[in-house]
N, C-alpha and C positions, 0 to 999 in steps of 0.2 A: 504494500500500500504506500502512496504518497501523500503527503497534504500537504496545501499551500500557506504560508502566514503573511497575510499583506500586514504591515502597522503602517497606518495612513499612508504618504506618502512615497514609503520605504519603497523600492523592489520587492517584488513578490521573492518569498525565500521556499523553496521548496527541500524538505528534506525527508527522506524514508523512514517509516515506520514498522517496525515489526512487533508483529505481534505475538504473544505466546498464550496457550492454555491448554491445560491438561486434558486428557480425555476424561467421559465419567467415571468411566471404572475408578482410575486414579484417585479423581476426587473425593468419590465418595470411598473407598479405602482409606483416605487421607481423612474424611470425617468419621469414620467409626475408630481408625486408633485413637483420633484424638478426642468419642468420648470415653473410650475404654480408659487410655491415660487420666483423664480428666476424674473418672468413676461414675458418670452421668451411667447408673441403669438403663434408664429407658432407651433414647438414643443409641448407645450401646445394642440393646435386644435387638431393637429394631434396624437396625444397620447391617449386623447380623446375620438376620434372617433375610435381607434384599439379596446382602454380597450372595448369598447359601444360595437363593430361587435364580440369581444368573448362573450359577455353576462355579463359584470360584470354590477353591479347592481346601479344604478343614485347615490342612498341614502347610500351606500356601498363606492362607491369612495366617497362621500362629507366627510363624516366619515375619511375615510383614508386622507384624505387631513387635514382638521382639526387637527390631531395630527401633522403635519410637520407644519400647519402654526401658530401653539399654540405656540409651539416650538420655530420659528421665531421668535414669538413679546415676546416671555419668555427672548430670547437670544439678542434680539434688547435693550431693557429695560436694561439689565445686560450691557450691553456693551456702552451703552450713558451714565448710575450711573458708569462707570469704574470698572467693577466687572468680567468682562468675555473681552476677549483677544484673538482675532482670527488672524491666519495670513493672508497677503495680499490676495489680488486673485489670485491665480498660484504659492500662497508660498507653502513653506513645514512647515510643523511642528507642534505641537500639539495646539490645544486649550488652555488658561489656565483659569481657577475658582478661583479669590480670597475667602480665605477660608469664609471671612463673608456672600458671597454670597451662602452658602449651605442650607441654612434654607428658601432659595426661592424656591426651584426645589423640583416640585410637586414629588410625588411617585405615581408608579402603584401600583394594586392592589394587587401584591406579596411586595410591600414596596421598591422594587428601585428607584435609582431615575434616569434619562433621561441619555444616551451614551454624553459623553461627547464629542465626535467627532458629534457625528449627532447634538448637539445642536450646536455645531462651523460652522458645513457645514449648517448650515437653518438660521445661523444669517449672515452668510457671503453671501448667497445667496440673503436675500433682504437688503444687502448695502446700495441699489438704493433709500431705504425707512426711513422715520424716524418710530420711535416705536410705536407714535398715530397712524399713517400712517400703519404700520403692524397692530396693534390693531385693527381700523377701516375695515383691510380684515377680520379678525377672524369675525367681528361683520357682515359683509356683507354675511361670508359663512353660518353664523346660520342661517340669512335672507334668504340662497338660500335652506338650510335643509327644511325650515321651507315652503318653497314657493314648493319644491317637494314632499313633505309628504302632501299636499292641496289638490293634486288631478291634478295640470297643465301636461301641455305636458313636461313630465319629462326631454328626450331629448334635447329637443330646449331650456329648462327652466337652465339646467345643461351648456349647451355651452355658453350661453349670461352669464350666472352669473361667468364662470371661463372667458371668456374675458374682464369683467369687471374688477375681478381679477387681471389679468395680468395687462391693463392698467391702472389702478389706482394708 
């Protein structure tokens, strides 16, 4: 896309625009971890059971879930040692990383290391938690990986473990 910017008398300035947006899938995978992270039950259930009637896959979301609730207790940790700096609930404004806290945050397999916003939005999201408390999720999710790669009724075994989850 292009658009044009006249200001009055200026020349017209035209410069290129690009746009980006996620597909739905993505999205709404990006809203059920985060109200699973967050521990909103309902939204949660219900998010759930959408991804489940497209066909995504038990073991596929536990997976995807796990990177956002890693992330959490990475960013909870950071943020109780005074190292990581999120704004309020409903604030504006960026994340901050004190610099000695760089040699914590893991890297992917291309060698980056985590969006600094999304670890601000997954630490601000379980506020509600202390960091054993997040840690203790991370360690219940493996427990629910672990419980649907067994062979159980993967469904019913996926909803009781992210309710648990949430209220926890």
């Amino acid at each position: 896309l292009s658009y044009t910017l006249s200001l009055h008398d200026a020349l017209p300035i035209c410069f290129p625009v690009t746009i980006m947006w996620a597909g739905r899938r993505e999205l709404e995978v990006w809203d059920w971890c985060v109200a699973v992270v967050a521990g909103r039950v309902g939204p949660a259930r219900a998010g759930l059971r959408r991804l489940l009637d497209q066909g995504e896959s038990e073991v596929g979301l536990v997976i995807l879930l796990a990177s956002s609730l890693r992330l959490a207790a990475l960013g909870r940790t950071l943020q109780e040692a005074r190292l990581l700096r999120v704004p309020p609930p409903g604030g504006y404004g960026q994340p901050s990383l004190d610099p000695s806290a760089e040699a914590f945050l893991p890297r992917n397999a291309k060698g980056e290391k985590p969006n600094l916003w999304r670890l601000g939005k997954m630490t601000s999201l379980c506020a509600h938690r202390s960091s054993p408390g997040v840690r203790r999720a991370v360690e219940r999710l493996h427990e629910l990986q672990l419980e649907l790669v067994s062979g159980a009724d993967r469904g019913r075994a996926l909803e009781e473990g992210i309710l648990r989850l949430c209220l926890d």
